[in-house]
C-alpha positions in Angstrom: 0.0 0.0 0.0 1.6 3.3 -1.1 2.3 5.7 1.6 -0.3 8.2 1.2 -3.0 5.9 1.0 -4.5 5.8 4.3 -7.4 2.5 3.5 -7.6 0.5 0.4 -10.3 -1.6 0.4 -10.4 -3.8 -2.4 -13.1 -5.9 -4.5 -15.6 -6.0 -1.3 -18.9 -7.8 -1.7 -21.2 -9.1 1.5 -24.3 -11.1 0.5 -27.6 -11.8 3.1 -28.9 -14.9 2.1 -29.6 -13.9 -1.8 -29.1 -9.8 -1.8 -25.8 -9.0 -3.1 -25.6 -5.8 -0.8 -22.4 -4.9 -2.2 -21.1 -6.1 -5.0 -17.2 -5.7 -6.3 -16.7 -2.2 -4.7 -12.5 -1.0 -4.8 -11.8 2.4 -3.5 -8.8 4.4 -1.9 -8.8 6.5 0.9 -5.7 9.1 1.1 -3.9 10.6 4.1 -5.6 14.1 4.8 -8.6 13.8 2.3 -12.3 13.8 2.3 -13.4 11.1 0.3 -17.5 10.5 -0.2 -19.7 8.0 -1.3 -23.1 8.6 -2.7 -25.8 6.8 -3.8 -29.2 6.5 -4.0 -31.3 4.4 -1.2 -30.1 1.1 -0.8 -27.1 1.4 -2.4 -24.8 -0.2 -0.2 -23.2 2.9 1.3 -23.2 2.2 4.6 -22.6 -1.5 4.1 -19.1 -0.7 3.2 -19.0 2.1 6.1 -20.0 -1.3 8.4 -17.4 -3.4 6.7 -15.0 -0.9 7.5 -16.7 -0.6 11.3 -16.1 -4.4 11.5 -19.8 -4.6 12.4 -20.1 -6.5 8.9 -17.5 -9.4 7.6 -17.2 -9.2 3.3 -18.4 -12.4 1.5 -14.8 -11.4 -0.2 -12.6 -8.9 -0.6 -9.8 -6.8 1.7 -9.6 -3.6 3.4 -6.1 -2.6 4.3 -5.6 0.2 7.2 -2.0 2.5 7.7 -2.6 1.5 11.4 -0.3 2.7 14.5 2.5 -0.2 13.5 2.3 -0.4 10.5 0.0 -1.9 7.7 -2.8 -4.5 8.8 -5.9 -6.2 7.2 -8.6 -4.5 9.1 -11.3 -7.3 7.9 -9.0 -10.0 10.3 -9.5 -7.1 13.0 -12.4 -7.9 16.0 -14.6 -5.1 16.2 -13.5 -3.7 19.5 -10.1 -3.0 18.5 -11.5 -0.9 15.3 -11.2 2.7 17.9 -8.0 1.6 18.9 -6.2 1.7 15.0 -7.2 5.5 15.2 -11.0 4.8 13.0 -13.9 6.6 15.0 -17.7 6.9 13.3 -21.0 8.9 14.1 -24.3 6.7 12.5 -26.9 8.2 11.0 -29.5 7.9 13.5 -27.4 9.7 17.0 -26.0 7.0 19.0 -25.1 8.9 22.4 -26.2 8.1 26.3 -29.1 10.5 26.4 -29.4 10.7 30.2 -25.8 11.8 30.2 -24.1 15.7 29.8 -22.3 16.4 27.1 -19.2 16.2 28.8 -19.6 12.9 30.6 -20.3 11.8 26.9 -17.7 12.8 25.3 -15.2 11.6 28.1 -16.4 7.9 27.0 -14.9 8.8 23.9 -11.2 8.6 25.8 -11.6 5.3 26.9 -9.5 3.8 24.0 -6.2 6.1 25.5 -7.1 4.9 29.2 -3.8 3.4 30.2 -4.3 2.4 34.1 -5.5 -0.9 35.0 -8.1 -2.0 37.6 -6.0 -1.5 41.0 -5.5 2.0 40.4 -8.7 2.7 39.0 -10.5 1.4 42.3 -7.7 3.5 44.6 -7.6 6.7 42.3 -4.1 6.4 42.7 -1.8 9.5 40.9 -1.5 7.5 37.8 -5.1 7.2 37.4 -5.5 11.2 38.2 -3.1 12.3 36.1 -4.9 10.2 33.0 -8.4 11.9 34.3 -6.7 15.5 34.4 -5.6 14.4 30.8 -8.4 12.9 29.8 -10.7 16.4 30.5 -8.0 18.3 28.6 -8.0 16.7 25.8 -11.9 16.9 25.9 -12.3 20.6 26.6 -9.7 21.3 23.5 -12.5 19.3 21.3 -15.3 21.7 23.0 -13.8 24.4 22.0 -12.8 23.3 18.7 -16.6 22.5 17.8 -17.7 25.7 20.2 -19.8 23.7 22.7 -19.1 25.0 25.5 -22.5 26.3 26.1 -23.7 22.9 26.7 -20.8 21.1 28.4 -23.0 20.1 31.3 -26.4 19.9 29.6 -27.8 17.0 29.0 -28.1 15.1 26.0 -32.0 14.7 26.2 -32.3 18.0 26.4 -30.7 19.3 23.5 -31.4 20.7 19.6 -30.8 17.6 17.1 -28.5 19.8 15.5 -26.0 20.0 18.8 -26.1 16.3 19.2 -25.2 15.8 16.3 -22.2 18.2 16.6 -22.0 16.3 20.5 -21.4 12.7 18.7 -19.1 14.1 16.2 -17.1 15.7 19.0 -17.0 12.0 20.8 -15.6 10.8 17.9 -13.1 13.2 17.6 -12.0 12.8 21.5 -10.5 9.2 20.4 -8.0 11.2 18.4 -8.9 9.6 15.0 -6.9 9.0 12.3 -10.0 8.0 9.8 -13.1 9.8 10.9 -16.5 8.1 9.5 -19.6 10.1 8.8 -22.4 8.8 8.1 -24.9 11.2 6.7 -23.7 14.2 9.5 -26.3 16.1 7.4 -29.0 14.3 8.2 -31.9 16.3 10.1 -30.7 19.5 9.7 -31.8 22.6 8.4 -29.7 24.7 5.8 -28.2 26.5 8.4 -26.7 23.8 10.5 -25.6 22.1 7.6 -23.4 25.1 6.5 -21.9 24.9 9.6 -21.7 20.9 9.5 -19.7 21.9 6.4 -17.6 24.6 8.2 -16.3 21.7 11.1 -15.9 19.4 8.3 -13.2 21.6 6.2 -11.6 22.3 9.8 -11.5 19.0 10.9 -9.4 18.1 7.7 -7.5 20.9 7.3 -6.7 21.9 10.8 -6.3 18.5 12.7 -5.1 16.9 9.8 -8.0 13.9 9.9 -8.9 12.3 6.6 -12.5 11.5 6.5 -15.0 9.2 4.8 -18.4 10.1 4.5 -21.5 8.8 3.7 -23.9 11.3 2.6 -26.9 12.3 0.1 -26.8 16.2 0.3 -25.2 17.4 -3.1 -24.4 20.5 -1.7 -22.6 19.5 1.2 -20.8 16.8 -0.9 -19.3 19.5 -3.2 -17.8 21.9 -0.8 -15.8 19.5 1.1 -15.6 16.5 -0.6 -12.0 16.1 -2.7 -13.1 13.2 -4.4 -16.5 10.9 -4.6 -17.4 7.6 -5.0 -21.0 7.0 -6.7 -22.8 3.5 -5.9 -26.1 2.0 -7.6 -27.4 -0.9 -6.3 -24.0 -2.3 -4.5 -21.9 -1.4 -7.6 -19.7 1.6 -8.6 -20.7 4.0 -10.9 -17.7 6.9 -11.3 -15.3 8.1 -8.9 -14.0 11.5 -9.5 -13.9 14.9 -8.1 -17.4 15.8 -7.2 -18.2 17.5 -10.7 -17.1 14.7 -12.6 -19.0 12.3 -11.1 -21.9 14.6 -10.8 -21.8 14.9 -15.0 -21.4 11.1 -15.3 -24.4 9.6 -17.3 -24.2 6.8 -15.2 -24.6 8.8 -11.9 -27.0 11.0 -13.8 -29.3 7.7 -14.6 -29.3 6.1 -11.6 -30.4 9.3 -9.5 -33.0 10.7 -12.2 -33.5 7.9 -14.7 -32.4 8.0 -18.2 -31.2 10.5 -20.6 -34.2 10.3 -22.3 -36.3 10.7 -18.9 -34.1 13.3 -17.9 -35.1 15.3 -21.1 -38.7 14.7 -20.9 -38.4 16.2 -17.2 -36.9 19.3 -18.5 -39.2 19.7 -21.4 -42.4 19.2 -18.7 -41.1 21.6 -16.2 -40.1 24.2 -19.3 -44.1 24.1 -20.4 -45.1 24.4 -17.0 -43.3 27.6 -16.3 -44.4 28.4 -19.5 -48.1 28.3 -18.1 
């Protein structure tokens, strides 16, 4: 694997029972990127996000990871050590402990750097509260990063969507990732919040230097911070490219609005209808 290539996963297909979910799918990840794949429903986007998650095993195929020491095959990797290579993921619908603030949430996300064992856990000894006075550092930096500090000891259940979704991102970042997974971050908001899910995005990349991997359906969101797309049809590829190319591919074009010919006849109905 070349060394700015950051995950290679290579021919992937899982089948349940007789759906071929995904079917043949190859893509690259590089170091410091935002790469996207989109799709229509039930493409098999995030299939491949939980192949990557381990939550899936591929019927075949690899996925190779630039992990901590070195390169590994993440698909022989157990699910629970997936945080621990540096991969973190938010899901589509919020996955966070409702009944919990903000900060006590995002100070499960620094369970993967805990270093002191069971002993000195149970005694607090200094090892254990230096890692806790570590632990909130490294979580306040992420509050500020993603400006929640308004709501560091609110609770979840009583929060906007919009903040919890920028609450799970910021548990995801507190495990220091090296591969960030998004899995539709726009999801439920408004145009507003997804400007500024757009805004953390571009900082996330640029400033920490995290590469990310997102699943996502809104266009606009794609094209602002995506540096290059995959588009998926019914478990397949379509095109990968920089957003525009793939977003002029006939392929992509077909699968998302139907044939050229469709495509035409939908122009030529909405041209007489403004004409009225």
């Amino acid at each position: 694997m070349n060394d700015d290539i950051l995950l290679s996963a290579q021919n992937l297909s899982v089948r349940f029972g007789g759906v071929l979910a995904v079917n043949n799918v190859s893509f690259d990840v590089k170091r410091g990127e935002v790469f996207t794949l989109i799709g229509p429903n039930g493409a098999g986007k995030t299939t491949v996000f939980n192949l990557i998650s381990r939550i899936y095993t591929p019927t075949t195929g690899t996925i190779d990871y630039a992990g901590p020491d070195g390169t590994l095959r993440l698909t022989d990797q157990p699910p629970h050590n997936i945080a621990g290579l540096g991969i973190a993921r938010t899901f589509q619908n919020i996955e966070l402990f409702e009944h919990a603030t903000v900060l006590q949430n995002l100070l499960i996300g620094r369970h993967t750097h805990r270093k002191t064992g069971l002993w000195r856990e149970m005694f607090f000894s200094s090892k254990t509260r230096a890692a806790e006075v570590e632990a909130r550092e490294k979580v306040e930096e992420v509050i500020d990063f993603l400006d929640l500090q308004h709501h560091r000891d609110s609770m979840v259940a009583g929060l906007p969507y919009g903040v919890r979704k920028v609450v799970e991102l910021a548990r995801a970042l507190c495990t220091e990732p090296k591969l960030l997974l998004l899995d539709e971050p726009s999801s439920g908001l408004n145009v507003e919040e997804t400007e500024d899910m757009a805004f953390w995005i571009s900082d996330i990349q640029h400033e920490l230097g995290i590469s990310v991997l997102m699943v996502e359906h809104d266009m606009g969101l794609v094209s602002k911070v995506s540096d290059r797309v995959l588009a998926m049809s019914q478990g397949q590829e379509l095109a990968t490219g920089t957003p525009s190319q793939v977003q002029s591919d006939p392929g992509v074009i077909e699968a998302y609005l139907g044939s050229v010919d469709d495509v035409s006849a939908l122009r030529r109905e909405n041209y007489k209808a403004e004409a009225a």
